[in-house]
N, C-alpha and C positions, 0 to 999 in steps of 0.2 A: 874883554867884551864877550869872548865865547862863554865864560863862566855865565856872566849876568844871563846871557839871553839862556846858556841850559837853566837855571836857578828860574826866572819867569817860565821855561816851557816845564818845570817837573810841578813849581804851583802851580800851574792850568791842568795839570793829568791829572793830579791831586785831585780839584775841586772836581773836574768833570768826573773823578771816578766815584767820587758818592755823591754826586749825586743820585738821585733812586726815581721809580717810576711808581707810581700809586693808583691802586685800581679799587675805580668804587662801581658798585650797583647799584640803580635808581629802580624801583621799579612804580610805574605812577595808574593811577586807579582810571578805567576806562571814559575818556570825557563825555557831560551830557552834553546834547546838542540842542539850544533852546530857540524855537522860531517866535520872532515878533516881527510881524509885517514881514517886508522883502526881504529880512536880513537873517541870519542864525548868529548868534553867541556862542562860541566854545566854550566849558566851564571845567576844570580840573581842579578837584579839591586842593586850596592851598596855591592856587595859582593867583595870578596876577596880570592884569591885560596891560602892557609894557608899548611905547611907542611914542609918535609924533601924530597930532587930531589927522584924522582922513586915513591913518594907517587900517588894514584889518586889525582890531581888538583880539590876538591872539594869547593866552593865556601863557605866562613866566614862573618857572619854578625857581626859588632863590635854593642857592648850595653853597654850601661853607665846609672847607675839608681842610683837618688842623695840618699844617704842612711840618717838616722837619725843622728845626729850629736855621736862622738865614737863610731857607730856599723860597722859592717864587714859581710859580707856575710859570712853564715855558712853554708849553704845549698840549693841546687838549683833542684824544681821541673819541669820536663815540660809537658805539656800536650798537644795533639794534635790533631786537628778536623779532617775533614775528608783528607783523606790520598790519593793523586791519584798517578798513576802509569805513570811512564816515559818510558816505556818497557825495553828491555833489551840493556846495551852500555858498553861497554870497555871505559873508563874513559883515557884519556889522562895523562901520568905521569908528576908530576912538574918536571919542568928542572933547571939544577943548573945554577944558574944566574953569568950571563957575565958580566963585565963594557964595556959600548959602544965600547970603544978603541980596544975591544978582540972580538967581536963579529964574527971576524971571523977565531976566536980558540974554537968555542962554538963547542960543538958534543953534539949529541942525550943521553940524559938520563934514560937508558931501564927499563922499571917499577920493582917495587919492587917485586920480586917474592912471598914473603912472605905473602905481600897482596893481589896479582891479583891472588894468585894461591888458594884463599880460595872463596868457596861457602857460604860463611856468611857477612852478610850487614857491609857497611864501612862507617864510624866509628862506636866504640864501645861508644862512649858519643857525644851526638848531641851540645855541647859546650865545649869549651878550658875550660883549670883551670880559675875559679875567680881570682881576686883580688881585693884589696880593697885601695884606694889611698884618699890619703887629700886634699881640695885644702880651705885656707883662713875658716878653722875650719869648714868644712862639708867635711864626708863622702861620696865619691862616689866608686861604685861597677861596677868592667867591666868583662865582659866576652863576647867572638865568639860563637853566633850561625849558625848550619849548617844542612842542610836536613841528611838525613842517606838515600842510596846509595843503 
């Protein structure tokens, strides 16, 4: 029994020791900020406004980083240089989407109260959930980043 369990504890030091930590730099072009009526649009080239209707329409960067062959994203730090201020904007809420044919069944989608009626910055995590996908026996790792609001 002592053998088994040293032989499972030197595989586990094993894998844990290569695994590796990988550091990338984003650096993303200054957002415009577009007003129409009460609301403003955030716009970041190459983004993507990611959500559930009524949410603020906050712009998503998609990321793909080829990972080591069977590793997975386990954990995601981010760090951030210097920080500038967009002043203060009512965020336009996502709208729930129409097919062409309906578009003229579409109605206004009124912001989520839950969020627009809080004094604390939006979102609570500056990227979507990870995942970790295959493709022809490499690792690749995707997640959305996004400014905080």
């Amino acid at each position: 029994m002592k053998k088994l369990i040293t032989l499972i504890l030197l595989v586990f030091i094993n894998i844990s020791l290569f695994a590796g930590i990988i550091t990338k730099t984003y650096v993303f072009d200054e957002p415009q900020i577009i007003e129409r009526a009460n609301y403003s649009k955030i716009q970041i080239q190459g983004g993507v406004a990611l959500g559930n209707p009524g949410d603020p329409a906050i712009p998503y960067i998609n990321v793909s980083v080829l990972l080591p062959q069977n590793e997975s994203i386990s954990n995601i730090f981010l760090s951030f240089g210097k920080e500038s201020s967009l002043g203060y904007h009512v965020l336009y809420p996502l709208q729930k989407q129409y097919p062409l044919s309906k578009m003229n069944n579409a109605v206004f989608t009124e912001p989520n109260t839950e969020i627009y009626g809080k004094s604390k910055r939006y979102p609570d995590k500056q990227f979507s959930s990870q995942s970790t996908h295959c493709l022809s026996g490499y690792s690749i790792g995707s997640l959305a980043l996004t400014p905080k609001v």
